[in-house]
Structures are given as C-alpha cells and as structure tokens.
C-alpha positions in Angstrom: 113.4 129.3 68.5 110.6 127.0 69.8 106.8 127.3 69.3 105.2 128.3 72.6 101.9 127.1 73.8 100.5 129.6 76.6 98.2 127.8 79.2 97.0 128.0 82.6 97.7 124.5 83.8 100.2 122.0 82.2 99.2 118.5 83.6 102.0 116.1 82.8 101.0 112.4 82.7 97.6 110.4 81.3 97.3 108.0 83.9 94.0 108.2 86.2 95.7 111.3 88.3 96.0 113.4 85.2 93.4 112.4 83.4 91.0 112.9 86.3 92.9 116.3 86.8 91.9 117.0 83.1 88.0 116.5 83.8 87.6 118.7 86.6 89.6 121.5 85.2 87.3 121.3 82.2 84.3 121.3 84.3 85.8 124.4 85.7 86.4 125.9 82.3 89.8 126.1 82.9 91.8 125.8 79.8 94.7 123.0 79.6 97.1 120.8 78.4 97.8 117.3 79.1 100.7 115.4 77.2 101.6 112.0 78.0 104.4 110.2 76.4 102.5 106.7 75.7 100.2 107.0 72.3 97.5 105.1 74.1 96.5 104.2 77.6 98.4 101.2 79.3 97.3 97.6 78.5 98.7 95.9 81.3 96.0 95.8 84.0 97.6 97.4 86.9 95.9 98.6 89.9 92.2 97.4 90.5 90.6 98.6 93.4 88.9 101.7 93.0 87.0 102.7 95.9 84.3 104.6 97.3 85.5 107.9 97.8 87.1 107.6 94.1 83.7 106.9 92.9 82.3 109.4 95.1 85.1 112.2 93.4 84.2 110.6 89.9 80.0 111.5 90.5 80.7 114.6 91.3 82.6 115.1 88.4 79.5 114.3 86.2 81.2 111.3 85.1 79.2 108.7 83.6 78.8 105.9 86.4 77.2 103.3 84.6 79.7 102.6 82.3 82.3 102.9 85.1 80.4 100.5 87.2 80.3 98.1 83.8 84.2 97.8 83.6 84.0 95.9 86.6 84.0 92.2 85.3 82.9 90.6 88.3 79.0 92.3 88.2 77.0 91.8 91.2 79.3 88.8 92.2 80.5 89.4 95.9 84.1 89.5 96.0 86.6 87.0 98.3 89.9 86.1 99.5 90.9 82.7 99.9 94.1 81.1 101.1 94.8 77.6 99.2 97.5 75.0 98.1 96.8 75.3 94.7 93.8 76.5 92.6 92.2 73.5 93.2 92.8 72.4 96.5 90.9 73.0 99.6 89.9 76.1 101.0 92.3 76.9 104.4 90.1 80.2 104.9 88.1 82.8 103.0 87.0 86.4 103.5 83.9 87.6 102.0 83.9 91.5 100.9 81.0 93.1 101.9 80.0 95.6 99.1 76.7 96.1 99.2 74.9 99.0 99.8 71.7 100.3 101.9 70.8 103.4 104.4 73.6 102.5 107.1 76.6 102.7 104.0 78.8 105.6 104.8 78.8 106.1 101.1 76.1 105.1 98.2 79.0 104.2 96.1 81.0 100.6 96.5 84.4 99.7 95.9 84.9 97.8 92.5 87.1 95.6 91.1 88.4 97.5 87.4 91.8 97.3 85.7 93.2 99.8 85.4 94.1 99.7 81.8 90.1 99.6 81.5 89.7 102.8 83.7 92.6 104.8 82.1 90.4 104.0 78.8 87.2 105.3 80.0 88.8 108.2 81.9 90.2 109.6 78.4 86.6 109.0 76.9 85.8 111.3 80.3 88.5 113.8 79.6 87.7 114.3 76.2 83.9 114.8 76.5 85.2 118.6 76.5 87.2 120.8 74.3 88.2 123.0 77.1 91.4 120.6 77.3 94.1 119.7 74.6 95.1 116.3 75.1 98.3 115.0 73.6 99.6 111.6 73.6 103.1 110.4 72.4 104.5 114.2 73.6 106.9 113.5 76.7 108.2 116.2 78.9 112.0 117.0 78.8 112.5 119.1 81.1 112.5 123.1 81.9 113.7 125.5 80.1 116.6 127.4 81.2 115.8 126.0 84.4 112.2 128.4 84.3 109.6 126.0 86.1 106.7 128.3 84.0 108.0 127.2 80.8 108.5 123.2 79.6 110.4 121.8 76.7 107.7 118.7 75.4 108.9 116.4 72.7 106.2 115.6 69.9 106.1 111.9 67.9 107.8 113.4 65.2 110.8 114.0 68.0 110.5 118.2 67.2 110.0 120.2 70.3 108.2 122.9 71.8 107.4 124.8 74.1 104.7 124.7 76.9 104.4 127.9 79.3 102.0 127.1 81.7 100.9 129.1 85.1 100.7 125.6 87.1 102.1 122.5 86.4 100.6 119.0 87.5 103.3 116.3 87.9 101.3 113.1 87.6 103.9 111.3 85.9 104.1 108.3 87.6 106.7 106.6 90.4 109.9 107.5 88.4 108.9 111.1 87.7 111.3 113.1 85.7 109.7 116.4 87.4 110.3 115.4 90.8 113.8 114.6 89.5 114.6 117.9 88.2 112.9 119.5 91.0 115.6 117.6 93.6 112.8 116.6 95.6 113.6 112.9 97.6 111.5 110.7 98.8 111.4 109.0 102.5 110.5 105.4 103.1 111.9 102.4 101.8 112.5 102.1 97.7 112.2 98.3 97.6 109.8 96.1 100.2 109.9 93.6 97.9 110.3 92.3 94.6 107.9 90.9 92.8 107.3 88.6 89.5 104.1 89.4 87.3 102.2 87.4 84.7 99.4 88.9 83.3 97.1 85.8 81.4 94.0 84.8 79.2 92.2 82.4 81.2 88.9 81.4 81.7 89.2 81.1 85.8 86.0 79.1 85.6 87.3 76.3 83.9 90.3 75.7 86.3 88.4 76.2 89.9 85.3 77.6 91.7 87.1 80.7 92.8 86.3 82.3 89.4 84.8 85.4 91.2 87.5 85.7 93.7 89.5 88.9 94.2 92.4 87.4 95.3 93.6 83.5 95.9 96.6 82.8 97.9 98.3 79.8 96.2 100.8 78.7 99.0 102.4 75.2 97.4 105.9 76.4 97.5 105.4 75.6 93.0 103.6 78.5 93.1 103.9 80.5 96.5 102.1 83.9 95.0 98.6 85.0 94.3 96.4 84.9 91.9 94.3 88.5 91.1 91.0 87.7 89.1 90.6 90.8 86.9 87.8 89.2 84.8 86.7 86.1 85.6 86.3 84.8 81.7 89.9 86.3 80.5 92.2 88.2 82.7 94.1 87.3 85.7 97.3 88.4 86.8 99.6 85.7 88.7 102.3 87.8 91.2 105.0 85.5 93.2 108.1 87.3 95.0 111.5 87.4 93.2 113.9 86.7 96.4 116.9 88.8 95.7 119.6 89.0 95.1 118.9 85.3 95.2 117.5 85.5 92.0 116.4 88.1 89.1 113.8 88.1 86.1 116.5 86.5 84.0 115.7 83.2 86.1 111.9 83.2 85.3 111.9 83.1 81.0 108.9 82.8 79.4 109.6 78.9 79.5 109.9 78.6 82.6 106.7 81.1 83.3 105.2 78.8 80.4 105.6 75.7 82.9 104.6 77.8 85.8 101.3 78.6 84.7 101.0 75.3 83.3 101.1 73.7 86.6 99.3 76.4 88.5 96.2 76.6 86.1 96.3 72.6 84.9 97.5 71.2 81.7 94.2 70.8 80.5 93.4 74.6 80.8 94.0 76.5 77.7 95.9 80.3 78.6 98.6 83.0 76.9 100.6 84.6 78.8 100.1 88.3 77.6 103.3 89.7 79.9 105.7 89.3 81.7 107.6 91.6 84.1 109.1 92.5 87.4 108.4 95.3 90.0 109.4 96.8 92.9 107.1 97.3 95.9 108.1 100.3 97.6 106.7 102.7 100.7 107.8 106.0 99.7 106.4 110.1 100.0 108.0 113.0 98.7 108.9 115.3 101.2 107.7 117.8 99.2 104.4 118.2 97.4 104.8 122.0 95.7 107.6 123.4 94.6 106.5 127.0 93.3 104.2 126.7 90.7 104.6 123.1 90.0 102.7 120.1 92.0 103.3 116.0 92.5 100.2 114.4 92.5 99.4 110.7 91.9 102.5 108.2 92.0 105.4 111.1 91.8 104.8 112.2 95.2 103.7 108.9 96.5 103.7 105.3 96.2 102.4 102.8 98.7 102.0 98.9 98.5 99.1 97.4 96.8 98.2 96.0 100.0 94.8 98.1 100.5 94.2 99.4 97.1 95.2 102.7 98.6 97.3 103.9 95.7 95.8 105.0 92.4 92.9 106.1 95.1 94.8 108.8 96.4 95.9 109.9 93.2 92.6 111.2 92.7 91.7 112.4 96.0 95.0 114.5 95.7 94.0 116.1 92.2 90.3 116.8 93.7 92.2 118.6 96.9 93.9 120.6 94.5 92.1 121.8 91.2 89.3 123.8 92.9 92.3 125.5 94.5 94.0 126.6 91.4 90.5 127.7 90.5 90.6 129.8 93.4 93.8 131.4 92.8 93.5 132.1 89.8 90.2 134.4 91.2 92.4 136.1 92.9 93.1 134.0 96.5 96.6 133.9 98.2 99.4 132.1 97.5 98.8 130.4 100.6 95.5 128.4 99.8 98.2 126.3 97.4 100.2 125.9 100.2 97.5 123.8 102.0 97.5 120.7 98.8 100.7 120.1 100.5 99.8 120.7 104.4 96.2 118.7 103.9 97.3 115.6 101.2 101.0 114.8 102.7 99.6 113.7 106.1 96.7 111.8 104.5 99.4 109.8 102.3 101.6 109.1 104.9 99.1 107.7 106.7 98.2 105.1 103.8 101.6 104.5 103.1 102.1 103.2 106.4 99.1 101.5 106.8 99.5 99.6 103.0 103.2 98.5 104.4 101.6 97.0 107.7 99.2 95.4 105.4 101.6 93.8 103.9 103.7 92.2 106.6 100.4 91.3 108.7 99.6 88.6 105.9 102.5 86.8 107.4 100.1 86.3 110.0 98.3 83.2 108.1 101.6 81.9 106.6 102.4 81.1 110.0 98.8 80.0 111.5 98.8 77.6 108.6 102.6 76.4 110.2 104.6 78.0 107.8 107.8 80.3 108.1 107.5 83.1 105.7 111.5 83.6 106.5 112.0 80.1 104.8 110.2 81.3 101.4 113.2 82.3 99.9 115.7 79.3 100.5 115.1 77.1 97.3 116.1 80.2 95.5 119.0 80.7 97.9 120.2 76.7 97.3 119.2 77.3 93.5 121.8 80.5 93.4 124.9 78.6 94.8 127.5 78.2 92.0 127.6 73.9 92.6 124.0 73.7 93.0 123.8 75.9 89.6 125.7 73.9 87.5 123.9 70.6 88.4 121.6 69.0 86.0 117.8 70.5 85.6 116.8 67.1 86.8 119.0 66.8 89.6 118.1 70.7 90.7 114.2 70.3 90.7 114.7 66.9 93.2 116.2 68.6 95.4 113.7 71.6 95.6 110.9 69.1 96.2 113.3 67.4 98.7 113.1 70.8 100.2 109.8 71.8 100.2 107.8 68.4 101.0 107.8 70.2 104.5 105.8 72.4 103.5 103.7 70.7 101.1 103.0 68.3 104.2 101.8 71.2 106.2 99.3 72.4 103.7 98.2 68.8 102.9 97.4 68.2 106.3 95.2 71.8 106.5 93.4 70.5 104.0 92.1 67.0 105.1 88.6 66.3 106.7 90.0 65.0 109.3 89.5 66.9 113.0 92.9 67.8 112.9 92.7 69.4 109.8 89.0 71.3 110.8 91.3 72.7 113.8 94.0 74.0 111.9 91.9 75.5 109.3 90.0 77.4 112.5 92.9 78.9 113.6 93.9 80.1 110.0 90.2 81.5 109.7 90.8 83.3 112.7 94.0 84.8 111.2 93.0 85.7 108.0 89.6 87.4 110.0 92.0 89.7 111.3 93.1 90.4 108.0 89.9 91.9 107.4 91.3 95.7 108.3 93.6 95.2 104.9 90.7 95.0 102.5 88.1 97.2 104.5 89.7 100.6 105.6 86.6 103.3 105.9 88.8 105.2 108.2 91.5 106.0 105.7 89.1 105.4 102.8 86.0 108.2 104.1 87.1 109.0 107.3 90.7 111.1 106.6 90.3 115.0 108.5 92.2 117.5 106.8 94.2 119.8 110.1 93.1 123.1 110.2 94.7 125.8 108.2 93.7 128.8 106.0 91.2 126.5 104.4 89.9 124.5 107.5 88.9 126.4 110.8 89.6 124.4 114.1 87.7 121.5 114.5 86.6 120.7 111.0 88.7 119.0 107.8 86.0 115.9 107.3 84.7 114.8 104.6 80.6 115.5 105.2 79.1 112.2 105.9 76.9 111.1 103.0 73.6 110.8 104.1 70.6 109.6 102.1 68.8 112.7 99.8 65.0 112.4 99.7 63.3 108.5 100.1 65.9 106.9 97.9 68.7 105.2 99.7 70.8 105.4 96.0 70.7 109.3 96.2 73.3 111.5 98.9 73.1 114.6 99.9 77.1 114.7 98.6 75.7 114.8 95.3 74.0 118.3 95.9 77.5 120.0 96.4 79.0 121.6 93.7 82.9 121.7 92.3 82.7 124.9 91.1 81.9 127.0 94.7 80.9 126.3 98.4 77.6 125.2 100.4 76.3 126.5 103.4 74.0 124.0 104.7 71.4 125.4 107.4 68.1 123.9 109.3 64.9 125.2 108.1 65.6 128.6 106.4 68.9 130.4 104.9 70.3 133.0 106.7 71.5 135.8 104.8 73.4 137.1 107.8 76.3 134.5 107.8 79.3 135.7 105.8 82.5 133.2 105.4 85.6 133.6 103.7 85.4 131.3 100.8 88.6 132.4 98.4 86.2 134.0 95.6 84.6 131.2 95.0 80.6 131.1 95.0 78.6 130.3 97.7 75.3 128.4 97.8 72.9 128.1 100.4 71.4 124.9 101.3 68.7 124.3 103.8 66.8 121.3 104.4 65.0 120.1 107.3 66.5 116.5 106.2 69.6 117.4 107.1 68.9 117.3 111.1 71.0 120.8 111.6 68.9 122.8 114.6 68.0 126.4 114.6 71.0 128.4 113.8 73.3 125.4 112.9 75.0 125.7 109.9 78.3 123.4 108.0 80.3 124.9 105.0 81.6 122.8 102.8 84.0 123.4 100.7 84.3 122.2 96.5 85.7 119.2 97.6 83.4 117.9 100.3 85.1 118.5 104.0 84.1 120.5 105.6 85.4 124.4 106.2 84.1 125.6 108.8 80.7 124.5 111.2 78.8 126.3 114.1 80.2 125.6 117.5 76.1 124.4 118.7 77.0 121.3 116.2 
C-alpha cells in the first residue's frame, strides 16, 4: 500500500512553466504540489529571450522585477545581430534591437536577454516565497495508477514511491513528456527541422571581438558556419552549428575536435572551458490535444517551436496564466466548460508561433544567399567527409581537401568584407536582407497582440489582451498593473455603475473607473484575471 498525498493540483515539472504555475496558484491560495525529477534547476543555459508579455505575467504575479531584470547580463547594453566571417572579421550587416521603453511602448516591460538556467533559479526562489505549495525535487512521475488520471505513482530519491491524488494535473514536463505519452496524445508538425551541435563556454567575449554585447553573431566561414549566443558578455556564451545528417552524428564532434573548434573560432590566444557539450533536435510540433479530463500539457509537452523568435519558453507561461485562474474558478463552482477553453483559446495561439518560429527559421537563408552563398551546399564537406574512401584517408589529407572545398566560399565572404566599392555594394544588399529579418526578433503581434476567439469566456468581438496604457504621470506605471489575478475588472468612464451585471464564473468583480482611461459615458471593458478582455460595450 502506497502513502497518498491528497491535493488540488499536481503540477508535474520545475521548469519556468511549472514553476510559474506554482506562484500563481499560491497567490491564489490554492494548495499544491510540484515534483520534478532533477534535484536542482538546469545549469545549461537554454532558452534566453524572455519577453514582454512574460514580464508583463511575472508583475502581475508580484514577482520581484528587479532581480529579474538583474539576471540579464547585458544591463542597459542595446542588443544586436550581426552576420560575420569569423568573430573578428568585418561586419556584412547588423540589426539593432530596439528595447527601450517610453509612452508609445505597447508594454512598460522590455524583452531581456536571461538564461534560462538563471531564470529557473530565481523562479524557485519565486515559488517558494509561499508555503501554500510543496515543492519536491529529485521525485519523478511514473505514471497513473491503475490507469486513474486523479491518482499518480511519484518516485522519491530514495527510489520508494507514493502516491499523489490530485483534482488537476499540470503536465509541464518538458518536450519528451511521459504524461502526454501515457495519455496517447500525438503531436503534428515536423519532429526534426534540424539538428543541431551545442557548446556552452567560459569566455570573456570582450577579449576576442567588439561584439561582446551582441545577442547573436552569425559566423559564416564554413570552419565555423553557426552562431554565436552571448549569454553574458564576461563568461557565458553558447556556440550552435548544424549537425548535417545522417551525414554526420555527435560521435564526429569529440571534445577534441570541439576543443579545436572553439580554438579557432575564439583565437588561440583567448583563454575558454568548454562547460558542455551536446546535440538537439529542432522541431515544429503541437499536441493535438491540450486536456485530457482532468489533466493539462502546458509549456514544452504540448508544444515546441524553434528558437527562432524566442517564442517558446514564452508561451509556456502565457499557457499556465490562461489556465490557473480557470482552475480557480472551477473549483468555485464554474462548468466544466470554462476548462475546456485553455485548450480552445492557447492551441490556436501556439500554432500560430510554431509556424511563424519555423518561417523564422528558413527566412535566414535569405542573407546566406544575398551574401552569394548556397545554404543547400552547407552540408557537402560533411557529405565528402562521410564517404567510406574519403574516411579512411589521412587527417591531413581529409582537412585539404575541405579547404579545397570551401575556398569558394571563403572567397565570397572575403570579398563582402573589403573596402572596396564592390564590397560596400554587397554588404548593402545583405543589410537589406537581414533588415527584413527584422519581423524574426520583433514580433508584437504574436508577442501582445494574440485575440483569444470567442467562447464561454470571450463574448464576440473581444479576446485581446487590454492595451497597456500609462497609469498616472509616470510612463513606468500601466494601467495592467491595477488588474488583479484573483477576480475580474470592470473598467468604466467617470463613475461605476452598479447596474451592469456580467457572468464572471464566481470570481470577484471590481470596479474601475477612471477618467484616464478615455472610455465615454456608459462605456465599459471587462477584463478578465488574465488581462483580455471578456466582454466590452458595443459604443467602444
């Protein structure tokens, strides 16, 4: 006989999904239990755009922004893209990322650049702030038991079990899910875009170049052919090339030949450790489901998207602040069908970043081939490396010939480079193609803009997000800040009106009038715990 643990809501998974998950629940007062089968949060770095809405969600839930705003290693720094040879070879192009903020922003919050491993960190600091939840690293979910989605089998450290029966279940366990496994829930979209070879390092990126406070360098000297990713300028960067398979495999990159890699990339002179190593799959997958009963994916295990467009961990949170104040709400008492719409609202939202990241993606072959490159020829050194004669040659004899290969290429970039006018022509015409890039790394649309469809939560015509507007004289307050998690606002003109009734699931209501808000006589907007709007007057 197992020990049972009784609790309204299981989350499962301490990434920034279910650790987010945790903090709003406890705001709620909602008793919980989080177990995650790490003993810590991850070290590797991750994901590291968090944007404006995420911020947005983590203010509201009284988070503490400062030092959430300090794990950002790059300050006050504006952040850039550049396209480049090497580290420290000519600029081809650059893209400045426009973060500031002033009474035109769409949000008072800006995007930062935090590793994840940073953020996971500081989120459990978050999470634990209350002892409404019971967090529980190093426990891993099994599976259920007897096939009962109310009640999960959880393996402590000490590798005994028990039991965890739980009203609602939160699957934020990551791309591989075991939940969404055992539910039988597939996913649409294709499981592997690409490939890809990672190297997280200690280096100082001031001492190799003047990019140190770049987001993201291109290095495209066919040596390196892969990005840079500046997590902190003074000690962290993570170096990403494509694995071409079935070309080629992690087995051909050892940590000598990484070693010699990094080496060359970085100069000799330039002191690093590699910290990891590893490979990943990009993929461009949703579930086609997102409930199953009394269990929900949210985060990774009912979505993953390419990094192109920092869309993913994002909408991990967005998808746990759709649903908590739901649970809240059901557990008051609302139908079964106010669940029903996490599924109906967040699927389309996803889909539409998933699709959008993936288009990211194969638009940066756009500048590849302004510079006079064919992104189609990337992978042919590793497909001449792979042949069984070419394979047994000597190391010598095998490197030759890949610079035979490649001085092509190396000729094109050299040539981008030079002051000369034919170089200042090309390197227009690859400005002009990585401008157009632009859409990639600044998405407000699918970012702030996203409209939920109308539904048993949303009346026809409504779904937004309420724009942020400045609060008061101070353009670093918004009027988003004045709504609350645990219950509705009715905003109104001059005066409340005590005549409006709504449907608002047993939640609270609160009124909200302020001449600020520019709503005329006998306007009003409800806005629901999450900030989009419910419901509006037709005069608006």
């Amino acid at each position: 006989m197992h020990d049972t643990i009784d609790t309204p809501v299981l989350i499962v998974g301490g990434g920034p999904t279910g650790l987010t998950a945790s903090r709003l629940l406890s705001n709620l007062r909602i008793p919980h239990v989080l177990v995650e089968r790490r003993n810590e949060p991850q070290k590797a770095p991750a994901a590291h755009v968090i944007n404006r809405r995420t911020m947005e969600i983590f203010r509201q839930a009284g988070m503490d922004m400062d030092a959430i705003y300090a794990l950002d290693r790059h300050g006050d720094h504006p952040l850039a893209i550049r396209w480049k040879a090497s580290l420290n070879s000519p600029t081809l192009a650059t893209l400045v990322l426009d973060s500031t903020t002033d009474s035109n922003s769409p949000s008072r919050e800006s995007t930062a650049n935090i590793s994840q491993s940073l953020l996971e960190t500081q989120l459990l600091v978050e999470a634990r702030r209350s002892s409404v939840g019971e967090l529980q690293f190093g426990h891993e979910w099994v599976g259920f038991v007897d096939g009962d989605k109310a009640r999960n089998l959880i393996r402590s450290p000490d590798g005994t079990t028990y039991v965890v029966k739980s009203a609602y279940t939160l699957a934020a366990d990551g791309a591989g899910s075991p939940i969404r496994q055992a539910l039988g829930v597939t996913k649409t979209g294709p499981q592997n875009v690409a490939t890809f070879l990672s190297l997280s390092c200690a280096v100082d990126r001031s001492i190799v170049d003047d990019t140190a406070h770049e987001l993201l360098t291109w290095c495209l000297d066919p040596k390196f052919s892969g990005v840079v990713i500046t997590h902190d300028p003074a000690s962290l960067s993570v170096v990403m090339r494509q694995i071409h398979e079935p070309h080629e495999s992690l087995n051909d990159y050892s940590e000598a030949t990484c070693q010699a890699l990094l080496t060359d990339l970085f100069g000799k002179d330039t002191p690093f450790t590699l910290l990891n190593r590893s490979a990943w799959q990009m993929t461009a997958q949703v579930a086609d489901r997102f409930r199953n009963e009394n269990v929900f994916l949210v985060g990774d295990a009912a979505h993953r998207f390419p990094p192109t467009g920092g869309l993913g961990l994002n909408s991990g949170v967005a998808d746990v602040h759709n649903l908590i104040w739901k649970i809240r709400a059901h557990l008051k008492g609302a139908p079964d069908d106010l669940l029903d719409t996490y599924e109906a609202e967040r699927m389309p939202v996803v889909q539409r970043n998933c699709d959008a990241s993936l288009k990211n993606f194969l638009r940066m072959d756009e500048v590849i081939a302004a510079i006079g490159l064919d992104s189609e020829k990337a992978s042919l050194p590793a497909r001449i490396l792979a042949a069984p004669i070419i394979r047994h040659l000597p190391q010598s004899l095998r490197t030759r010939l890949i610079d035979l290969l490649t001085a092509p290429a190396r000729a094109v970039l050299k040539e981008a480079g030079e002051q000369t006018d034919t170089g200042e022509r090309k390197r227009r015409t690859i400005q002009q193609a990585a401008d157009r890039q632009m859409p990639h790394f600044d998405m407000p649309e699918l970012e702030l803009g996203y409209t939920y469809p109308s539904g048993v939560a949303i009346a026809a015509g409504a779904g937004q997000r309420y724009p942020h507007t400045c609060a008061g004289t101070h353009v670093q307050t918004s009027i988003l800040e004045r709504f609350s998690y645990d219950g509705y606002t009715l905003l109104t003109g001059a005066a409340p009106d005590t005549s409006l009734s709504f449907e608002t699931f047993g939640l609270s209501i609160e009124q909200l009038a302020d001449p600020a808000l520019g709503l005329n006589a006998g306007d009003w907007v409800l806005v629901r715990p999450d900030g989009h709007i419910a419901d509006q007057s037709a005069r608006r």
